[in-house]
C-alpha positions as CSV (number, residue, x, y, z in Angstrom):
1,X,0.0,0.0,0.0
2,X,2.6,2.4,1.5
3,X,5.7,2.4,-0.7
4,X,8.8,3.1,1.2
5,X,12.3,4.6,0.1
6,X,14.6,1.3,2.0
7,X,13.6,-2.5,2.2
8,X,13.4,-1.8,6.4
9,X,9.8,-4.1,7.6
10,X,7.5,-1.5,9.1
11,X,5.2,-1.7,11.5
12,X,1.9,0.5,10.9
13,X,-0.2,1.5,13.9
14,X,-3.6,2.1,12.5
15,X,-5.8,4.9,13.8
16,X,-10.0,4.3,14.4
17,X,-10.8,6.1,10.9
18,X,-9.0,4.3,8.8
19,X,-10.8,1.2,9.8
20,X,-13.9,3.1,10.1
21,X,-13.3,4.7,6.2
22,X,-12.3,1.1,4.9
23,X,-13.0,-2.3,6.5
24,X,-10.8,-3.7,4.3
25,X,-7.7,-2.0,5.6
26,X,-6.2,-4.6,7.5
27,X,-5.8,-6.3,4.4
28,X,-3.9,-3.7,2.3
29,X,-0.5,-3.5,3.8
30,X,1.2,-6.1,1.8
31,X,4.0,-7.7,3.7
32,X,4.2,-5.5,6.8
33,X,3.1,-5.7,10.1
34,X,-0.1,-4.3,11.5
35,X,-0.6,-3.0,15.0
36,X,-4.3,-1.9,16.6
37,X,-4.2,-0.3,20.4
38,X,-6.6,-1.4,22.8
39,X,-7.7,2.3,22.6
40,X,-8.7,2.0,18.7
41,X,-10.6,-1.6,19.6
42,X,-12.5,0.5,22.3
43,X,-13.8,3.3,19.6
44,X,-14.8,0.6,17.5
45,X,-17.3,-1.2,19.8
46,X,-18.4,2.3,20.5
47,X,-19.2,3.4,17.0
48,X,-20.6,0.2,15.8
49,X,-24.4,1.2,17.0
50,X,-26.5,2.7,14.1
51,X,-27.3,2.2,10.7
52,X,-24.9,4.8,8.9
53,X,-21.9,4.1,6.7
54,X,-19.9,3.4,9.3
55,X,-21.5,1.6,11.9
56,X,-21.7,-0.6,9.0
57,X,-18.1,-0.3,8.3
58,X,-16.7,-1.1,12.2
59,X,-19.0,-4.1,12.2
60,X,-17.5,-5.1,9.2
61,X,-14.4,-4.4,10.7
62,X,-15.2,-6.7,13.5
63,X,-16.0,-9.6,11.7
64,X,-13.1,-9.7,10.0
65,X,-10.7,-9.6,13.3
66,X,-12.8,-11.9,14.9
67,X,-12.0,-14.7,12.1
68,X,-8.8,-13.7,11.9
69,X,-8.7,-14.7,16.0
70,X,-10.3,-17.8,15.3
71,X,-9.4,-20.8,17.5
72,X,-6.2,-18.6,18.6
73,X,-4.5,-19.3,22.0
74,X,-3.1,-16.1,24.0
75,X,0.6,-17.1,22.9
76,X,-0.6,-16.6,19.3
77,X,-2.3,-13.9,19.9
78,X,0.8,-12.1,21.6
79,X,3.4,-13.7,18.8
80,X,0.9,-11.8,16.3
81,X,-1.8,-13.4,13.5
82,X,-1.1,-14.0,10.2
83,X,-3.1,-11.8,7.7
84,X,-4.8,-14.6,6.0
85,X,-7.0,-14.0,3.1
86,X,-10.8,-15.7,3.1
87,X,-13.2,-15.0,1.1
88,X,-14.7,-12.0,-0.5
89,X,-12.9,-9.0,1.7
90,X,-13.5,-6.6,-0.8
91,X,-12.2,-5.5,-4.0
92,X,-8.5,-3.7,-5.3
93,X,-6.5,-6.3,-3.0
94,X,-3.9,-6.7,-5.8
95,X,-1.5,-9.0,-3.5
96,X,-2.1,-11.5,-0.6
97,X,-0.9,-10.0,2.5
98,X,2.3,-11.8,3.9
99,X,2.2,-9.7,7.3
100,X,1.1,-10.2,10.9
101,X,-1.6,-8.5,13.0
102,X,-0.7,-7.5,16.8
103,X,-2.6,-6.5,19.5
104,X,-1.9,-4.6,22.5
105,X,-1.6,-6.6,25.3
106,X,0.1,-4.6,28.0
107,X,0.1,-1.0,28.8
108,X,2.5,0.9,26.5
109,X,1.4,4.6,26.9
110,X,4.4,6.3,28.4
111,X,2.1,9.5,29.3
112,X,3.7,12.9,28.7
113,X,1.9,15.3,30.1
114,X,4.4,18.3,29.7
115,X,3.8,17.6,25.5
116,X,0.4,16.3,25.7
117,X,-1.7,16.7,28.4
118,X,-5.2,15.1,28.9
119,X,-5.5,11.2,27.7
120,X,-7.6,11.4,24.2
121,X,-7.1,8.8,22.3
122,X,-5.1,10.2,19.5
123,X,-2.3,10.9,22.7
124,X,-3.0,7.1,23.8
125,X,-2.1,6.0,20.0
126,X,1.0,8.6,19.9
127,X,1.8,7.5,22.8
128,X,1.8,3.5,22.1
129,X,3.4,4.5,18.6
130,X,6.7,6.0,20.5
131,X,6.8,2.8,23.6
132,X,7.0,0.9,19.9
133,X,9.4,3.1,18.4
134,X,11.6,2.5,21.3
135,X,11.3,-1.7,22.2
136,X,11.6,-2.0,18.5
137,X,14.3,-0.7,16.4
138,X,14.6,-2.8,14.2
139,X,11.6,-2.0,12.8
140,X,10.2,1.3,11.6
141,X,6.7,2.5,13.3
142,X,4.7,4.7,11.6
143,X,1.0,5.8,12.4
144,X,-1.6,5.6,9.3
145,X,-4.3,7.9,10.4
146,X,-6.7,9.9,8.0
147,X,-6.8,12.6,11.0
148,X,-4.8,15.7,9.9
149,X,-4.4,17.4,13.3
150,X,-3.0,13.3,14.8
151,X,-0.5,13.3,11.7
152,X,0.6,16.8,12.6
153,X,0.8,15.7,16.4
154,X,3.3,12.8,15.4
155,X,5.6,15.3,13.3
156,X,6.3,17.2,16.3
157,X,6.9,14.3,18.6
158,X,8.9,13.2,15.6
159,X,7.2,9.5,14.9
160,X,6.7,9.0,11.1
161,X,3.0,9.4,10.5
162,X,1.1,9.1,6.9
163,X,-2.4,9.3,4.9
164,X,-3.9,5.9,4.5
165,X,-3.8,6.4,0.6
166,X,-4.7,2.9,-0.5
167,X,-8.2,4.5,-1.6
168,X,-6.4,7.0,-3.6
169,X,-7.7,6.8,-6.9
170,X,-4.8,9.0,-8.6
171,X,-1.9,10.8,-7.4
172,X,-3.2,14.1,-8.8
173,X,-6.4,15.0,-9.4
174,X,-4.9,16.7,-12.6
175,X,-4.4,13.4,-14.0
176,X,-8.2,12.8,-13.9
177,X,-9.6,12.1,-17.1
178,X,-11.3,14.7,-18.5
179,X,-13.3,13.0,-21.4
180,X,-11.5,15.5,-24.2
181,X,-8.7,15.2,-26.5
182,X,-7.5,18.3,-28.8
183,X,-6.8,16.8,-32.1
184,X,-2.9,18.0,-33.6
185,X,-4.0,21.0,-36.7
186,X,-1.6,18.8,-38.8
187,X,-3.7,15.7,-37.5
188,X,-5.6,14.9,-41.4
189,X,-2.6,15.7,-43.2
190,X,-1.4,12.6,-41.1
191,X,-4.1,10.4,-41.7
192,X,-5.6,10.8,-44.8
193,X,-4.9,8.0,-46.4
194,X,-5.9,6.2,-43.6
195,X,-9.5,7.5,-43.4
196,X,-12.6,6.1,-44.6
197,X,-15.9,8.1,-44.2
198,X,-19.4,7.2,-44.6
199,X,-23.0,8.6,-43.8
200,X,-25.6,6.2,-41.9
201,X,-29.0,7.6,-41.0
202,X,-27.6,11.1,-41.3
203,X,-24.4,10.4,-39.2
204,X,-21.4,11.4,-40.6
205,X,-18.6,8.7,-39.4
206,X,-15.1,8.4,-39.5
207,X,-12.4,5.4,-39.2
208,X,-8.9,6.1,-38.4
209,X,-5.9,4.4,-38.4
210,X,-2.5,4.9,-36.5
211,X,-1.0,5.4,-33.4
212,X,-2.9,8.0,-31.8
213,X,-5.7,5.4,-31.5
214,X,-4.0,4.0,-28.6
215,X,-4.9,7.2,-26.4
216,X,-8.1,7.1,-27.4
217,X,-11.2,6.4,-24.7
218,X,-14.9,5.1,-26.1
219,X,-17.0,8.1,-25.5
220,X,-13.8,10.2,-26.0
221,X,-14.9,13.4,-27.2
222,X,-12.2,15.1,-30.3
223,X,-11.8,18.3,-31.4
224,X,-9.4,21.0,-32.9
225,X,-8.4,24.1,-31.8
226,X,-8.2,25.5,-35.9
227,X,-11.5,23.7,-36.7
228,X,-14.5,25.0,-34.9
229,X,-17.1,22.7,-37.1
230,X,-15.2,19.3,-36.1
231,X,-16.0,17.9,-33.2
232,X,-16.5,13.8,-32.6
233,X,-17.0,11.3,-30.4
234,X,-15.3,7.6,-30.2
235,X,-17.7,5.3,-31.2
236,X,-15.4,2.1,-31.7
237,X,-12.4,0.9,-31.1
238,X,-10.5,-2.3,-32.7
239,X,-7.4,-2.5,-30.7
240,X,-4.8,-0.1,-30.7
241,X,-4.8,1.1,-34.0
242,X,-8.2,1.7,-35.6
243,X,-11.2,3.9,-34.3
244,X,-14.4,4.7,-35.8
245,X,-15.8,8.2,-35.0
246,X,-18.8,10.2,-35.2
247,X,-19.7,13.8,-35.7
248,X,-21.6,14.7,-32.8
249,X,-24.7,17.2,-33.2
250,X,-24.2,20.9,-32.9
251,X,-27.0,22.0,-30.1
252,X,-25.5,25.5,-29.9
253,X,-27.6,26.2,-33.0
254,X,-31.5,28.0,-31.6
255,X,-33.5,25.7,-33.6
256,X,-31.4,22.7,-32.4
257,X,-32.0,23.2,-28.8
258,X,-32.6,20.9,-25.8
259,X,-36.0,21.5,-24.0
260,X,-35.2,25.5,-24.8
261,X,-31.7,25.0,-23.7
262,X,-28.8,25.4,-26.2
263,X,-25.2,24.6,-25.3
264,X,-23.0,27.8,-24.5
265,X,-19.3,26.2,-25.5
266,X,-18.0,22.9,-26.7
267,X,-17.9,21.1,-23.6
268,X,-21.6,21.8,-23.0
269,X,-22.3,20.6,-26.6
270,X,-20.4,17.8,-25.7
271,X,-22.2,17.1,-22.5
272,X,-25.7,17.1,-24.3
273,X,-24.3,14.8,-26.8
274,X,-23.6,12.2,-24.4
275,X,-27.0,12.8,-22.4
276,X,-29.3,12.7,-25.3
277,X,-27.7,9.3,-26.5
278,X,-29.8,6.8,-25.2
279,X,-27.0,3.9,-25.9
280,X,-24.7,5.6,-22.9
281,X,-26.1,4.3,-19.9
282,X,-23.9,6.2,-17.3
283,X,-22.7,10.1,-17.6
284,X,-20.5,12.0,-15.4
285,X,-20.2,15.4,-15.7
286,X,-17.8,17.7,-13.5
287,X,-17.7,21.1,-13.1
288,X,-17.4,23.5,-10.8
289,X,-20.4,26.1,-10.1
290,X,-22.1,27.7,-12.7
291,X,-21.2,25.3,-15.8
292,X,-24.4,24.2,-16.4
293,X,-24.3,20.7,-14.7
294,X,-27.8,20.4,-13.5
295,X,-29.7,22.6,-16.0
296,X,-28.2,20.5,-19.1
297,X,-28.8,17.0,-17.2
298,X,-32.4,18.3,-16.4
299,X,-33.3,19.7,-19.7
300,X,-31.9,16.5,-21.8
301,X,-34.1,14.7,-19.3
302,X,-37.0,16.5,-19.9
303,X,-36.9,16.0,-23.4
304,X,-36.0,12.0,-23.2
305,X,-38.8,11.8,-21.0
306,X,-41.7,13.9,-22.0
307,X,-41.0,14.2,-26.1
308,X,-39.2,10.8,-26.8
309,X,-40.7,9.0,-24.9
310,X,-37.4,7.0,-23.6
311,X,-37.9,6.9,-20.5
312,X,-40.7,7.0,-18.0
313,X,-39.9,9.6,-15.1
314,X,-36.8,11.7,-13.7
315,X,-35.5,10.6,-10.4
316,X,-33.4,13.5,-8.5
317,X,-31.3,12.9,-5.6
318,X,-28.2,14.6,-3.7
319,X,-26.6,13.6,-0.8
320,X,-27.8,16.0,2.3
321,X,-24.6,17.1,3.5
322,X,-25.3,21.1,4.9
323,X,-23.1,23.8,4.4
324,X,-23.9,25.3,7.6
325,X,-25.9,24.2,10.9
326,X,-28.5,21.6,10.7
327,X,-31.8,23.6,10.9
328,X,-33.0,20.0,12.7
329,X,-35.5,17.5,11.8
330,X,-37.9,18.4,8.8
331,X,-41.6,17.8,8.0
332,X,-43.6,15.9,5.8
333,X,-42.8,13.4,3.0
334,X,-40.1,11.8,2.0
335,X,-40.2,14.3,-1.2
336,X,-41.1,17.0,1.5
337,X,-38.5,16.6,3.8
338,X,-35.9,16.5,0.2
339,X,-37.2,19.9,-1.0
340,X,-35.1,22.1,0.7
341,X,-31.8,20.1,-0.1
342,X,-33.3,20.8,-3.7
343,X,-32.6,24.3,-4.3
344,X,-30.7,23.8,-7.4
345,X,-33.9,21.2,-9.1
346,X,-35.8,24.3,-8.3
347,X,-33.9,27.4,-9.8
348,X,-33.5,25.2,-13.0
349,X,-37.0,24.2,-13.2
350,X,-38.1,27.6,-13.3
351,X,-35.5,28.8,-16.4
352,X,-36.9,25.5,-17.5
353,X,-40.7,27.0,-17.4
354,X,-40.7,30.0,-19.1
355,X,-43.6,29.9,-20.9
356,X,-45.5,32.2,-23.4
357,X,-48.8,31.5,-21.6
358,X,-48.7,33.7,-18.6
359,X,-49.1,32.5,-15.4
360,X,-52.0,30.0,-15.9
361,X,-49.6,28.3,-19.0
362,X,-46.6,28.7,-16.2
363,X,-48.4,26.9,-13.1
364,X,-50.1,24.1,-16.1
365,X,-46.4,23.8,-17.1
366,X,-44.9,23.4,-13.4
367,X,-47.9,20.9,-13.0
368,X,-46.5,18.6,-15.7
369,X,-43.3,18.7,-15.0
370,X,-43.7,18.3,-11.3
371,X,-45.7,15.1,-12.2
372,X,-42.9,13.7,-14.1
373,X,-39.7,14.4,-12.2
374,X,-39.7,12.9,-8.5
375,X,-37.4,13.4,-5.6
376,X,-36.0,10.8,-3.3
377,X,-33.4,10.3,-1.1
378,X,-30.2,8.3,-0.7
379,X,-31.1,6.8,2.2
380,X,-33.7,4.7,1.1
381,X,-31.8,3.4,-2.1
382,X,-30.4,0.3,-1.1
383,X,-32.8,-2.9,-1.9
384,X,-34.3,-1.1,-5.1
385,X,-34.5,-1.5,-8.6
386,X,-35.3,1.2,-10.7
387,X,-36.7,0.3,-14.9
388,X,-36.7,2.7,-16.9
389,X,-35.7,5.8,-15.5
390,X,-33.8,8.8,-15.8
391,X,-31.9,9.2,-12.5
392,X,-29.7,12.6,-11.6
393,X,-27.6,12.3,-8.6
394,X,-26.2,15.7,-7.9
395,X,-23.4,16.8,-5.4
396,X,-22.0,12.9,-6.4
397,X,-18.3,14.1,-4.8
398,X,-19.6,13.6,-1.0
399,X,-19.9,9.8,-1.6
400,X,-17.7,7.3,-1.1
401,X,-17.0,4.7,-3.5
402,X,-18.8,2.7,-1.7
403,X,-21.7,4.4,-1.2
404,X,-21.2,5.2,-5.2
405,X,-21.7,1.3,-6.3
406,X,-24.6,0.8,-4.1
407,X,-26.5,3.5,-6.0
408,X,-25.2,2.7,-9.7
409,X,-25.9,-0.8,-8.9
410,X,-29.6,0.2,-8.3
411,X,-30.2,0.7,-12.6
412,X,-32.3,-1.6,-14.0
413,X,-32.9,-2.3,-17.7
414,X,-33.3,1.0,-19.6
415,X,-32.3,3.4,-17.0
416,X,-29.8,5.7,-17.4
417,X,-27.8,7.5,-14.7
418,X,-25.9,10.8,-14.5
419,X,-23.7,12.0,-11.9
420,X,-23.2,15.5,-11.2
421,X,-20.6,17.0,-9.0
422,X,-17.5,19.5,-8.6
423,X,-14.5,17.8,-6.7
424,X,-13.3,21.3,-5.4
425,X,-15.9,21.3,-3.3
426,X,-16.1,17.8,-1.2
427,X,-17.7,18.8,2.6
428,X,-17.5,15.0,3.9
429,X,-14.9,14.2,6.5
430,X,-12.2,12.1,5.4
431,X,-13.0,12.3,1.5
432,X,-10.4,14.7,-0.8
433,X,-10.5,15.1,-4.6
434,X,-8.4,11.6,-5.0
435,X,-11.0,9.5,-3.0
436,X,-14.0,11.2,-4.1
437,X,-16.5,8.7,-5.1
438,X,-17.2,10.5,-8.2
439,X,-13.3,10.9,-8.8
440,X,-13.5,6.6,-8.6
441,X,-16.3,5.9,-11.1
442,X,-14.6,8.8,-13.5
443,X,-11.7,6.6,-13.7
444,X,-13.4,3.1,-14.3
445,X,-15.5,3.8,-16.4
446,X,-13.5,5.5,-18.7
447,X,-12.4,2.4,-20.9
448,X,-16.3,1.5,-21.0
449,X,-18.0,1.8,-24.0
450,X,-21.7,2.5,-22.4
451,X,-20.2,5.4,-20.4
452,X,-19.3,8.6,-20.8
453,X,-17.5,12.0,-19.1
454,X,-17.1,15.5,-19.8
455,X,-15.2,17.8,-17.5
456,X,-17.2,21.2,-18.0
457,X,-14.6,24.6,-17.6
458,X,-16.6,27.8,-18.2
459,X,-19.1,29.2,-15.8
460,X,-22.3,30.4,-18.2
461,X,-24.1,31.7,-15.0
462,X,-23.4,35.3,-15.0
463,X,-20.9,37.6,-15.0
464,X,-20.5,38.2,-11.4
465,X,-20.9,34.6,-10.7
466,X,-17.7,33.9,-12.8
467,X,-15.5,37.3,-11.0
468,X,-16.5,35.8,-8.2
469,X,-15.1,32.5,-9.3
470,X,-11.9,33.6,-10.4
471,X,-11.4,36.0,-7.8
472,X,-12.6,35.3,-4.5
C-alpha cells in the first residue's frame, strides 16, 4: 500500500478512521506488520451502534478480526496473527498480505503530560506509537491515520506518520480524465490516407488508423483548436490502432436546442451529446459552479422523458450534506422533507418553465413537469430496482466509492444515470478530490464503451458569478 524509500519491515499502527473509512484496511498492507491499540478496539465497539456508513463499516471491521482470531490461544495472539486471506474482503486487493496482526496486550502509553496533556485517544495512539518506536528498532513504526491534526501531532513528537492512501484513486487529481482530446492542426494531413468516411442515418462517421488510437477512450470526445465545425466522439475501437468516430450534433444552433436550452461552449455541446444518447447508460459530468451541470442534465431529461418518450420519469437525488448548521428534523414526505436540499432542481425548473402563456400556462407547465420528475433520497436506495428511468444524482463528490456502487448498482434495464458534481468542493470528512467517489467511477468507467464523461470549464451563470469564481 505504502511504498517506502529502503527495504526496512514496518510496523503501521492504525488509527480508528482508517478502519472506520475502509473495513478492508487490514488487508492492504502487503508484507508489513499491522498493529491496533486497545484504545482503537474501544472506539470501534463504541461506533458500531447505528445504521450509517460506518457503523456498517466497524461491524464489518469486527468480523473480519474476529475470524482472523479464530481458535487462537493467548501465545498466538501475543506472537501476532497472520493476515490470512478468506473469502470475499472486498475488491483492489492486488496482492495476498504476507504480514502479521498484533494487538496490545500490556500497557505501552508512556504518558507525557508536559507535551500532551489530557488522555484522548489520539495521545494514547501517539503514545503507544513511541513505547514501539523505542522496544523495537529494528523495525520502523509509523501511524496511518486519516486525521490531519493526529498526523501533525506525530511530526512534532517526531514518529513517522502518513495518509492511508490505499483508496487513492490517482496521485493528482490533474491526472483525472477529463473525457476531451485536442486533435494536432496537422492531424488529417497525417491520416488521410488512412480515413474512410461514410453517412448512416444522417451520421457522418469516420475510421482512423495509426497510433494515436491507442490514447483514445470510447465516449472520448475530439476536437481541434483550428477547426471550430469538427467535433466527434469515439464510437469504436479495434485494438490499438483503428477507431471509428462520429460527428456529434451541434446544439448551440436555436432551432437545435434541448427542451429551450442550447449549449454555451464545446464542452456543454459535448455534455448534451452524451445525455441525449440513449446507448450511454452512465454520464458523469464535473464542473465547478455555474457550468451548467444540473440545468443541461435536467433539460436532456426533460426532453427524453416527456417528447421521446425513452424513458418514463426523472429521479433527482443529492446527498444531504449542509453547508452550515443543521436547521434540525424536517416535515412531511419523504419528497417533502428533500425539497429544501433541492434548491438547485428548483432554480433550473423555473428557467426551464418559461412559458409564453402567462401565469396559468406557467403553473399548467410546473404541473406537468412536477408530475414527471420525482425526488427521493439516498437513504432509502439500497434494496431497489429502478426500470426505466432517468436518475440525476447531484453533489456525487460527498460519496464514497462505496456508497457510489450501491447507487449505480440500483439501474435496471433502460435506466440511465448521470452524476453531477465539482471535486473542489467535497464537505465530507475524510473524502479529498483523489478518494472522491465520483473521482472513482470517472476513472473506471472511462475504458467503457456504455459510459461517458465530460469535465465542464466555463461558468455560463453570469458575469458576477464567474468574478467571483476567479477571484474570490
Amino acid at each position: 500500500m505504502i511504498k517506502r524509500e529502503n527495504d526496512k519491515p514496518c510496523l503501521f499502527v492504525l488509527d480508528t478512521n482508517v478502519l472506520m473509512h475502509d473495513p478492508t484496511a487490514i488487508f492492504r498492507f502487503k508484507e508489513h506488520d499491522i498493529f491496533l491499540p486497545m484504545v482503537v478496539l474501544e472506539e470501534l465497539d463504541a461506533a458500531k451502534k447505528g445504521v450509517s456508513e460506518v457503523a456498517r463499516n466497524v461491524r464489518q471491521v469486527s468480523r473480519f478480526l474476529d475470524q482472523l482470531m479464530q481458535d487462537a490461544d493467548k501465545d498466538e495472539i501475543d506472537a501476532g496473527l497472520p493476515i490470512q486471506p478468506f473469502g470475499e474482503y472486498g475488491s483492489g486487493v492486488t496482492e495476498p498480505p504476507a504480514g502479521r496482526l498484533f494487538f496490545q496486550t500490556e500497557p505501552l502509553s508512556q504518558h507525557f503530560d508536559t507535551v500532551l496533556p489530557g488522555t484522548t485517544a489520539d495521545n494514547e495512539i501517539l503514545a503507544t506509537a513511541q513505547t514501539l518506536q523505542q522496544r523495537r528498532a529494528e523495525r520502523t513504526v509509523v501511524i496511518v491515520s486519516k486525521d490531519i491534526n493526529l498526523r501533525i501531532k506525530a511530526a512534532v513528537l517526531g514518529l513517522p506518520a502518513e495518509d492511508y492512501s490505499n483508496d487513492r484513486v490517482l496521485d493528482d487529481v490533474d491526472l483525472l480524465y477529463t473525457g476531451m482530446a485536442a486533435l494536432a492542426d496537422d492531424f488529417w494531413e497525417h491520416h488521410a490516407k488512412e480515413v474512410d468516411s461514410w453517412q448512416e442515418e444522417g451520421r457522418t462517421y469516420y475510421r482512423i488508423q495509426g497510433p494515436d488510437v491507442a490514447e483514445w477512450y470510447p465516449s472520448q470526445c475530439l476536437y481541434m483548436e483550428q477547426d471550430d465545425a469538427f467535433e466527434a466522439m469515439v464510437r469504436k475501437r479495434r485494438g490499438e490502432t483503428e477507431a471509428i468516430i462520429e460527428l456529434v450534433d451541434d446544439y448551440r444552433v436555436p432551432r437545435h436546442n434541448v427542451w429551450g436550452i442550447s449549449a454555451r461552449n464545446r464542452e456543454q455541446n459535448f455534455a448534451l451529446n452524451m445525455l441525449m444518447d440513449p446507448e450511454l447508460d452512465f454520464v458523469t459530468l464535473l464542473g465547478t459552479a455555474g457550468t451548467g451541470k444540473t440545468l443541461l442534465a435536467l433539460a436532456a431529461g426533460l426532453a427524453q422523458v416527456l417528447d421521446r418518450n425513452i424513458y418514463r420519469e426523472i429521479i433527482m437525488t443529492r446527498v444531504t450534506v449542509p453547508v452550515g448548521e443543521d436547521i434540525g428534523f424536517l416535515p412531511g414526505t419523504e419528497e417533502e422533507k428533500m425539497t429544501p436540499w433541492m434548491g438547485a432542481l428548483m432554480d433550473n425548473m423555473e428557467v426551464l418553465t418559461q412559458t409564453e402563456g402567462g401565469d396559468w400556462g406557467r403553473a399548467a407547465t410546473n404541473d406537468l413537469l412536477r408530475s414527471r420528475v420525482r425526488i427521493q433520497s439516498l437513504n432509502f436506495m439500497r434494496g431497489r430496482t429502478f426500470l426505466h428511468k432517468y436518475i440525476i444524482l447531484d453533489e456525487a463528490q460527498n460519496l464514497t466509492a462505496k456508497q457510489m456502487k450501491t447507487l449505480i448498482t440500483r439501474a435496471g434495464p433502460g435506466t440511465k444515470i448521470v452524476c453531477l458534481g465539482n471535486i473542489a468542493q467535497i464537505d465530507t470528512p475524510y473524502l479529498t478530490e483523489t478518494t472522491s467517489g465520483l473521482t472513482y467511477v470517472v476513472d473506471r468507467f472511462k475504458d467503457w464503451q456504455h459510459s461517458g464523461h465530460i469535465t465542464l470549464i466555463r461558468g455560463e451563470r453570469s458575469r458576477l458569478a464567474d468574478f467571483a469564481s476567479d477571484s474570490l
